[in-house]
C-alpha positions as CSV (number, residue, x, y, z in Angstrom):
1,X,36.4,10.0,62.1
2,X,35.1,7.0,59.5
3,X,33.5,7.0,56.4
4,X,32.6,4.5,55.9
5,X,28.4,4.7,56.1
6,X,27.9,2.3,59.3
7,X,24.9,2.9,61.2
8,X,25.5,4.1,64.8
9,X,25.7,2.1,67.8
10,X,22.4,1.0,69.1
11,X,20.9,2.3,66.2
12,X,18.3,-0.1,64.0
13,X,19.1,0.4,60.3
14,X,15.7,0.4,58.5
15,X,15.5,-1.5,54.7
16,X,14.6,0.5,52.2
17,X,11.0,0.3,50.3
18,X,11.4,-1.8,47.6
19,X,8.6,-3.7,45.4
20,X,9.2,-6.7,42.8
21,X,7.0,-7.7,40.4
22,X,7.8,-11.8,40.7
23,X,5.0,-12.6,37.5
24,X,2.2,-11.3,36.2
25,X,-0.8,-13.6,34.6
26,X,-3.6,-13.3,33.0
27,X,-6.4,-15.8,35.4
28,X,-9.4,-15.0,33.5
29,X,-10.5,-13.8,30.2
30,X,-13.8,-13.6,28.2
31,X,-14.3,-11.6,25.0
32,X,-18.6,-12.1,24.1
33,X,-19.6,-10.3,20.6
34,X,-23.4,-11.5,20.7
35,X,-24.7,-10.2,18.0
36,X,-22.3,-9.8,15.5
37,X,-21.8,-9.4,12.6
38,X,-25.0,-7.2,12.7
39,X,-23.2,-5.1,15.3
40,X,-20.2,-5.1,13.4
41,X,-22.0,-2.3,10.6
42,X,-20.8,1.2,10.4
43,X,-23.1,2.5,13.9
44,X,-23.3,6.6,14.0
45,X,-24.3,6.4,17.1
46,X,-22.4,6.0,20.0
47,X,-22.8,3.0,21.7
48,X,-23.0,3.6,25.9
49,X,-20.0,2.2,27.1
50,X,-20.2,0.6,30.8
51,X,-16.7,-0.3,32.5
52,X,-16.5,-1.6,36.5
53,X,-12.9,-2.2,38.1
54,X,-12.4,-4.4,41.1
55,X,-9.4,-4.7,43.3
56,X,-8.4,-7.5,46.1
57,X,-5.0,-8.8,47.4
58,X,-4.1,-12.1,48.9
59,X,-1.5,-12.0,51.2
60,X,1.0,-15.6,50.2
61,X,3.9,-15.5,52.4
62,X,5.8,-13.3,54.6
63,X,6.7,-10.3,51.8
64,X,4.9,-12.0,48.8
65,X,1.0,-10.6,48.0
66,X,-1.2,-11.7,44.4
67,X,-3.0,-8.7,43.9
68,X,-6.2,-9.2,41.6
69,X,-7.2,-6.0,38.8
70,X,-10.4,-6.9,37.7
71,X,-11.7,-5.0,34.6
72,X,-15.3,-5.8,32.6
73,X,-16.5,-3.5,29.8
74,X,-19.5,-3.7,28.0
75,X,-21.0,-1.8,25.2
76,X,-24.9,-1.9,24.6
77,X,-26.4,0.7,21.0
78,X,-29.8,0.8,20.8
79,X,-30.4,-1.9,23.2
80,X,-28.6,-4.3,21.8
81,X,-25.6,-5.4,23.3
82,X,-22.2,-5.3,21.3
83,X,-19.4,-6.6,23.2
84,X,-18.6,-7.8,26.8
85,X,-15.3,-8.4,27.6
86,X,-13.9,-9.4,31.1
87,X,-10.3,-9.5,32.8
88,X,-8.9,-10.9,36.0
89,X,-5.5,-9.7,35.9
90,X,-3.1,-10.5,38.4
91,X,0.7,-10.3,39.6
92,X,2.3,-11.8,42.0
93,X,4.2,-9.0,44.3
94,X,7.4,-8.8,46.9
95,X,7.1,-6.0,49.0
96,X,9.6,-5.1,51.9
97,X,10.5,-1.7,54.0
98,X,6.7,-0.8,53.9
99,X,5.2,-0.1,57.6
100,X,2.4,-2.4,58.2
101,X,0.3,0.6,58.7
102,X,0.8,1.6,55.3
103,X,0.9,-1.8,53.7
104,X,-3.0,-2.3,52.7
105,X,-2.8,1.0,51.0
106,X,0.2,0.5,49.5
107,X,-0.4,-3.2,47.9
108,X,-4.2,-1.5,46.6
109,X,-2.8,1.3,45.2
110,X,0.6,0.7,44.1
111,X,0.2,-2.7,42.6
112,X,-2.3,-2.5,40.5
113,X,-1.4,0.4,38.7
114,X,1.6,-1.1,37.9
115,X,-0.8,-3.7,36.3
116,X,-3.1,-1.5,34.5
117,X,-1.4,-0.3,31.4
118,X,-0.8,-4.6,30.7
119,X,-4.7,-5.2,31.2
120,X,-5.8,-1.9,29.2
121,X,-3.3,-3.2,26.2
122,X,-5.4,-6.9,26.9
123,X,-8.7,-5.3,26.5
124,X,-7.7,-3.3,23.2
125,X,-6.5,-5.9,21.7
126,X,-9.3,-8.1,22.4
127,X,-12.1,-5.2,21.4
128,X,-9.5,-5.0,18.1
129,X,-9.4,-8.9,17.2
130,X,-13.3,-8.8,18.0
131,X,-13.8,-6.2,15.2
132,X,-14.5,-3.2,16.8
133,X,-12.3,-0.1,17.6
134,X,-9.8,-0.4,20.0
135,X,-10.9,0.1,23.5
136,X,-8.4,2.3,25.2
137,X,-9.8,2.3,28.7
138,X,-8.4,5.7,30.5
139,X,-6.3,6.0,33.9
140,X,-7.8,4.7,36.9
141,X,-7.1,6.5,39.8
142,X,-6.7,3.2,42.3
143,X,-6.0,6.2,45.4
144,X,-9.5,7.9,45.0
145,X,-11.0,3.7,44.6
146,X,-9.1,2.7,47.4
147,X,-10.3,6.0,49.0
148,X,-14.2,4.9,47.8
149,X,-14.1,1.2,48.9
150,X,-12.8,2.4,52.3
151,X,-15.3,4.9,53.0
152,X,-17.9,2.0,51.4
153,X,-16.6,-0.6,53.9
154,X,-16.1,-2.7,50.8
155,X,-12.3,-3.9,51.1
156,X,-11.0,-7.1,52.6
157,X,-8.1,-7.4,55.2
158,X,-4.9,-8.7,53.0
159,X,-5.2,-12.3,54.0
């Protein structure tokens, strides 16, 4: 008998899932305040707050993907329009042990979520430095988008 941890003969041994984060960048950033510093006054009324998220991947070499979180926010009160700020995040990823069945899913889902608390922190700080309250944008469920843009027909292959 032998303990050592071996696999069998004629047996493949599988790699384990892992994911790297190689870097993580900031490609694009705008912060607009249009109006201010008329829209800069105490407001009691809300202002209606508009937020769109966008994911894509490029496939780069064998294991590596650059997975794009896109995030724009814009406030409008009373018609006119306070802020607009937009963010392509991205992060370059190494991914290995994941079937290829499962690897769109996985680099959609996966990635950007572990992108999403750095971009959140980028917007707040730039609705904070553009003299408004912090905008703490909540979770994103990236499974139930992924799920949405599937059933919409609107993602890409990973190239």
């Amino acid at each position: 008998m032998s303990d050592t941890n071996e696999p069998a003969a004629g047996t493949q041994q599988q790699q384990q899932p892992a994911m790297n984060i190689l870097v993580q960048y900031i490609k694009d950033l705008s912060f607009e305040n249009p109006n201010a510093p008329a829209t800069l006054r105490p407001n009691e009324q809300q202002p209606k707050l508009d937020i769109n998220v966008n994911v894509n991947a490029t496939k780069h070499d064998d294991n590596q993907f650059e997975v794009t979180l896109s995030l724009e926010a814009k406030a409008v009160s009373n018609g006119t329009a306070m802020f607009a700020v937009e963010l392509v995040y991205c992060g370059i990823f190494r991914i290995q042990g994941i079937p290829e069945e499962h690897m769109h899913p996985f680099v959609l889902i996966e990635c950007p979520r572990m992108l999403f608390p750095f971009a959140r922190q980028i917007i707040s700080d730039c609705t904070r430095n553009g003299g408004f309250p912090p905008l703490m944008i909540d979770p994103i469920d990236f499974a139930a988008l992924y799920r949405q843009n599937m059933s919409q027909g609107n993602t890409q292959p990973l190239n």
